[in-house]
N, C-alpha and C positions, 0 to 999 in steps of 0.2 A: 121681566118676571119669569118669562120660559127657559131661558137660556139656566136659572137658578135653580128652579124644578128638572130641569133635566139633571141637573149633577148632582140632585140629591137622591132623584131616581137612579141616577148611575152608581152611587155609594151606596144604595141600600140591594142592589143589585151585586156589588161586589162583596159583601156583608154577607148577603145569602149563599153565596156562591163558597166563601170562606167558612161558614158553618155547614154547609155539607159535604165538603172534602174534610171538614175534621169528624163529623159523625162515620164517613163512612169508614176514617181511618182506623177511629174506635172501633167501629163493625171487624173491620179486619184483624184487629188485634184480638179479638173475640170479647169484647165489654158489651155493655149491655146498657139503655137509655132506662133511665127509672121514670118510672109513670108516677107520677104523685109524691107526695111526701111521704117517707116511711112511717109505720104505723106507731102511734103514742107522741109523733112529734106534732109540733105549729109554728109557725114564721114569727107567733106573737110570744116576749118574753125571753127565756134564757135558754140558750139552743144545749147548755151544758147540765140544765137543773136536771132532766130525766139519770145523767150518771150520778150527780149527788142524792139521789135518791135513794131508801132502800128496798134491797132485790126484793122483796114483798108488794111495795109500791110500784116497783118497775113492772114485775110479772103482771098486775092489777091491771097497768096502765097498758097493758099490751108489748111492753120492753123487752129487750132479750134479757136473756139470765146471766149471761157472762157478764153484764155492763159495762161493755166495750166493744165499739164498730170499728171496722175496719174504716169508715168514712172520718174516723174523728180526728180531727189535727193531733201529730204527736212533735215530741220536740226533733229540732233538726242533726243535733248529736248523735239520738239515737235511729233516726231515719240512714244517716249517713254510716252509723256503723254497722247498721245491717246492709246495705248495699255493699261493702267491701268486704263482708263475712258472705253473701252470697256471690256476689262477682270472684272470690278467692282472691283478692287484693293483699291481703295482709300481709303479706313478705313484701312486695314492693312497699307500701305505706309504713312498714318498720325501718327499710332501706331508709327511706327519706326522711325519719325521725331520728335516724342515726346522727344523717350530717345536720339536719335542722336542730335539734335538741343534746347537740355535742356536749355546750356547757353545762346544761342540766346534768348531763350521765355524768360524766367524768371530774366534775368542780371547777371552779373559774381559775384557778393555778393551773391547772394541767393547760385548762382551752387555751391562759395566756401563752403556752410559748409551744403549744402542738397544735394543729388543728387537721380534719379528715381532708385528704383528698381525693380519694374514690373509694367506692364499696362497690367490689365484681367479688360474685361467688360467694357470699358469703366472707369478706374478709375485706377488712377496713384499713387501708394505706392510711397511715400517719407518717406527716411530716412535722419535725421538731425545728426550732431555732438554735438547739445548742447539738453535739453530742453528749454531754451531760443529762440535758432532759432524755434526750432518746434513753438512753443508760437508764436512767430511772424509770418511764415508761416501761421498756421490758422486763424491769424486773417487778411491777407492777402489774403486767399482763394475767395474771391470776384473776385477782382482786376486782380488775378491769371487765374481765368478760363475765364474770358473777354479776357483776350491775346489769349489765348486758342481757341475762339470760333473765335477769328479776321483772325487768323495766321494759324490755322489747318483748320477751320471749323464749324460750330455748328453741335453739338451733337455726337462729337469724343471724346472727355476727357467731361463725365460726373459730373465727382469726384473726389475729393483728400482724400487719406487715409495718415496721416500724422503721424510719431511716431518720438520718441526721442531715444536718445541711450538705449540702455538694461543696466537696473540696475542688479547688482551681485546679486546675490541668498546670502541671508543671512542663508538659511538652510547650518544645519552644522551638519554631522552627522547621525545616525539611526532615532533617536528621534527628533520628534520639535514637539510649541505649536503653535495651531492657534490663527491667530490676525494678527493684522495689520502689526508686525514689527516693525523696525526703522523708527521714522517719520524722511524721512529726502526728497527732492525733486527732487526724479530719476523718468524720463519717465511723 
Protein backbone atom coordinates (compact mmCIF):
# COMPACT_ATOMS: atom_id res chain seq x y z
CA UNK A 1 0.00 0.00 0.00
CA UNK A 2 3.02 2.54 0.41
CA UNK A 3 4.69 1.92 -2.56
CA UNK A 4 0.93 3.10 -4.15
CA UNK A 5 0.51 6.23 -1.95
CA UNK A 6 3.73 7.28 -2.92
CA UNK A 7 2.88 7.62 -6.77
CA UNK A 8 -0.06 9.20 -6.27
CA UNK A 9 1.67 11.56 -3.97
CA UNK A 10 4.31 11.84 -6.75
CA UNK A 11 1.43 12.58 -9.48
CA UNK A 12 -0.35 15.17 -7.53
CA UNK A 13 3.13 16.69 -6.88
CA UNK A 14 3.71 16.84 -10.58
CA UNK A 15 0.05 18.20 -11.06
CA UNK A 16 0.94 21.13 -8.85
CA UNK A 17 3.98 21.75 -10.11
CA UNK A 18 2.28 21.87 -13.71
CA UNK A 19 -0.44 24.28 -12.60
CA UNK A 20 2.00 26.70 -11.35
CA UNK A 21 4.33 27.15 -14.32
CA UNK A 22 1.04 27.70 -16.29
CA UNK A 23 -0.34 30.40 -13.69
CA UNK A 24 2.90 31.92 -13.68
CA UNK A 25 3.16 31.86 -17.51
CA UNK A 26 -0.30 33.63 -17.55
CA UNK A 27 1.43 36.14 -14.88
CA UNK A 28 3.89 36.81 -17.45
CA UNK A 29 1.73 37.30 -20.34
CA UNK A 30 0.02 39.80 -18.24
CA UNK A 31 -3.55 37.95 -17.45
CA UNK A 32 -4.97 37.93 -14.60
CA UNK A 33 -6.73 34.83 -12.05
CA UNK A 34 -10.47 35.74 -11.54
CA UNK A 35 -11.38 35.45 -7.94
CA UNK A 36 -14.95 34.22 -7.87
CA UNK A 37 -17.59 34.04 -10.34
CA UNK A 38 -18.31 37.03 -12.28
CA UNK A 39 -21.13 38.98 -10.96
CA UNK A 40 -25.10 37.94 -12.05
CA UNK A 41 -23.64 34.51 -12.91
CA UNK A 42 -24.07 30.69 -10.99
CA UNK A 43 -22.75 27.16 -11.85
CA UNK A 44 -26.47 26.20 -11.43
CA UNK A 45 -28.62 26.24 -14.82
CA UNK A 46 -27.84 27.83 -18.12
CA UNK A 47 -24.48 29.65 -18.38
CA UNK A 48 -25.93 31.36 -21.69
CA UNK A 49 -29.67 32.55 -20.22
CA UNK A 50 -28.18 35.99 -18.70
CA UNK A 51 -27.37 36.91 -22.95
CA UNK A 52 -30.91 35.75 -23.86
CA UNK A 53 -31.92 38.10 -21.59
CA UNK A 54 -33.18 41.56 -22.02
CA UNK A 55 -30.65 44.46 -21.46
CA UNK A 56 -33.25 45.70 -18.73
CA UNK A 57 -33.04 42.28 -17.00
CA UNK A 58 -29.21 42.01 -17.59
CA UNK A 59 -28.56 45.78 -16.14
CA UNK A 60 -31.12 44.52 -13.07
CA UNK A 61 -29.26 41.36 -12.65
CA UNK A 62 -25.85 43.05 -12.44
CA UNK A 63 -24.94 42.22 -16.45
CA UNK A 64 -22.90 44.28 -18.60
CA UNK A 65 -24.95 46.30 -21.15
CA UNK A 66 -23.12 45.25 -24.17
CA UNK A 67 -24.32 41.44 -23.58
CA UNK A 68 -21.34 40.06 -24.72
CA UNK A 69 -17.98 38.97 -22.79
CA UNK A 70 -15.18 38.65 -23.99
CA UNK A 71 -15.19 35.00 -21.99
CA UNK A 72 -18.09 33.77 -24.14
CA UNK A 73 -17.38 30.87 -26.62
CA UNK A 74 -17.54 32.16 -30.15
CA UNK A 75 -17.55 30.11 -33.39
CA UNK A 76 -14.18 28.87 -34.76
CA UNK A 77 -14.68 30.61 -38.37
CA UNK A 78 -14.75 33.59 -36.87
CA UNK A 79 -12.06 33.12 -34.19
CA UNK A 80 -9.82 31.97 -37.02
CA UNK A 81 -10.59 34.88 -39.16
CA UNK A 82 -9.76 37.37 -36.99
CA UNK A 83 -6.45 35.91 -36.04
CA UNK A 84 -5.31 36.08 -39.83
CA UNK A 85 -6.84 39.70 -40.12
CA UNK A 86 -4.63 40.64 -36.99
CA UNK A 87 -1.52 38.23 -37.75
CA UNK A 88 -1.72 40.06 -41.62
CA UNK A 89 -2.22 36.71 -43.04
CA UNK A 90 -4.43 37.40 -45.77
CA UNK A 91 -2.17 37.42 -48.87
CA UNK A 92 -0.59 34.20 -47.97
CA UNK A 93 -4.13 32.40 -47.10
CA UNK A 94 -5.51 33.88 -50.47
CA UNK A 95 -2.19 32.45 -52.19
CA UNK A 96 -3.23 29.10 -50.97
CA UNK A 97 -7.01 29.39 -51.90
CA UNK A 98 -5.78 30.17 -55.17
CA UNK A 99 -4.13 26.74 -55.75
CA UNK A 100 -6.61 24.84 -53.26
CA UNK A 101 -9.96 26.37 -54.65
CA UNK A 102 -8.67 26.43 -58.62
CA UNK A 103 -11.88 24.59 -59.56
CA UNK A 104 -14.13 26.74 -57.88
CA UNK A 105 -12.51 30.08 -59.44
CA UNK A 106 -11.97 29.17 -62.80
CA UNK A 107 -14.92 26.03 -63.52
CA UNK A 108 -14.26 22.35 -63.79
CA UNK A 109 -13.53 22.63 -67.84
CA UNK A 110 -10.72 24.89 -67.50
CA UNK A 111 -9.26 22.78 -64.08
CA UNK A 112 -9.87 19.65 -66.45
CA UNK A 113 -6.99 20.44 -68.73
CA UNK A 114 -5.07 23.52 -66.80
CA UNK A 115 -4.16 23.47 -63.47
CA UNK A 116 -1.72 26.02 -61.04
CA UNK A 117 1.67 25.29 -60.60
CA UNK A 118 3.03 28.07 -58.62
CA UNK A 119 2.05 31.55 -57.35
CA UNK A 120 5.43 33.78 -56.58
CA UNK A 121 4.55 37.56 -56.67
CA UNK A 122 1.60 37.75 -57.13
CA UNK A 123 1.22 35.69 -60.53
CA UNK A 124 -0.10 32.33 -61.13
CA UNK A 125 2.04 29.79 -63.53
CA UNK A 126 -0.49 27.76 -65.37
CA UNK A 127 0.20 24.78 -67.03
CA UNK A 128 -2.23 23.41 -69.83
CA UNK A 129 -2.40 19.82 -71.53
CA UNK A 130 -2.96 21.16 -75.00
CA UNK A 131 -1.56 24.40 -76.82
CA UNK A 132 -5.03 24.91 -77.69
CA UNK A 133 -6.26 25.29 -74.17
CA UNK A 134 -3.28 27.65 -73.26
CA UNK A 135 -4.67 29.71 -76.58
CA UNK A 136 -7.92 29.96 -74.98
CA UNK A 137 -6.85 30.54 -71.38
CA UNK A 138 -4.95 33.72 -72.64
CA UNK A 139 -7.29 35.00 -74.35
CA UNK A 140 -9.56 34.54 -71.29
CA UNK A 141 -7.10 36.22 -69.13
CA UNK A 142 -9.42 39.21 -68.62
CA UNK A 143 -12.41 37.44 -67.44
CA UNK A 144 -10.07 35.27 -65.37
CA UNK A 145 -8.41 37.82 -63.15
CA UNK A 146 -12.00 39.63 -62.61
CA UNK A 147 -13.03 36.36 -60.77
CA UNK A 148 -9.89 36.84 -59.15
CA UNK A 149 -10.10 40.21 -57.84
CA UNK A 150 -14.18 39.28 -56.86
CA UNK A 151 -13.45 35.98 -54.87
CA UNK A 152 -9.84 36.65 -53.46
CA UNK A 153 -9.53 40.11 -53.52
CA UNK A 154 -7.84 43.00 -55.40
CA UNK A 155 -4.43 43.00 -55.87
CA UNK A 156 -3.67 39.18 -54.74
CA UNK A 157 -3.32 37.41 -58.29
CA UNK A 158 -1.72 40.18 -60.28
CA UNK A 159 -0.92 37.96 -63.26
CA UNK A 160 -1.15 34.90 -65.33
CA UNK A 161 1.96 33.18 -66.72
CA UNK A 162 0.38 30.87 -69.03
CA UNK A 163 2.34 27.92 -70.98
CA UNK A 164 1.47 24.81 -73.16
CA UNK A 165 2.94 21.45 -72.81
CA UNK A 166 6.81 21.10 -73.46
CA UNK A 167 7.73 20.21 -76.83
CA UNK A 168 10.54 17.45 -77.46
CA UNK A 169 13.87 18.69 -78.05
CA UNK A 170 14.50 17.75 -81.50
CA UNK A 171 18.41 17.93 -80.83
CA UNK A 172 19.84 14.77 -81.49
CA UNK A 173 23.12 14.11 -80.68
CA UNK A 174 26.71 15.89 -80.30
CA UNK A 175 26.23 18.16 -83.34
CA UNK A 176 23.20 20.38 -84.37
CA UNK A 177 22.39 23.33 -86.61
CA UNK A 178 20.90 26.48 -85.47
CA UNK A 179 17.51 27.50 -86.82
CA UNK A 180 14.30 27.42 -86.15
CA UNK A 181 13.75 23.59 -86.38
CA UNK A 182 10.58 21.66 -87.24
CA UNK A 183 7.88 24.14 -88.00
CA UNK A 184 5.34 22.42 -86.51
CA UNK A 185 2.94 23.88 -83.39
CA UNK A 186 4.31 22.94 -79.90
CA UNK A 187 4.10 25.37 -76.84
Amino acid sequence: MNAIDDQIQDHEDAAKILLARMRAAARGRGEHRMRGLPRGSSLAGDPRSASKDSPAQARSSGGSKSGADRRDPNLLGGVVGGLIKTRGWSSPVAVGSVIARWEQLVGSAIAAHCRPEKFENGVVEVLCDSTAWATNLKLMQPQLMEVFNTQLGPGIVTGLSIRGPAAPSWKKGRYSVRGRGPRDTYG
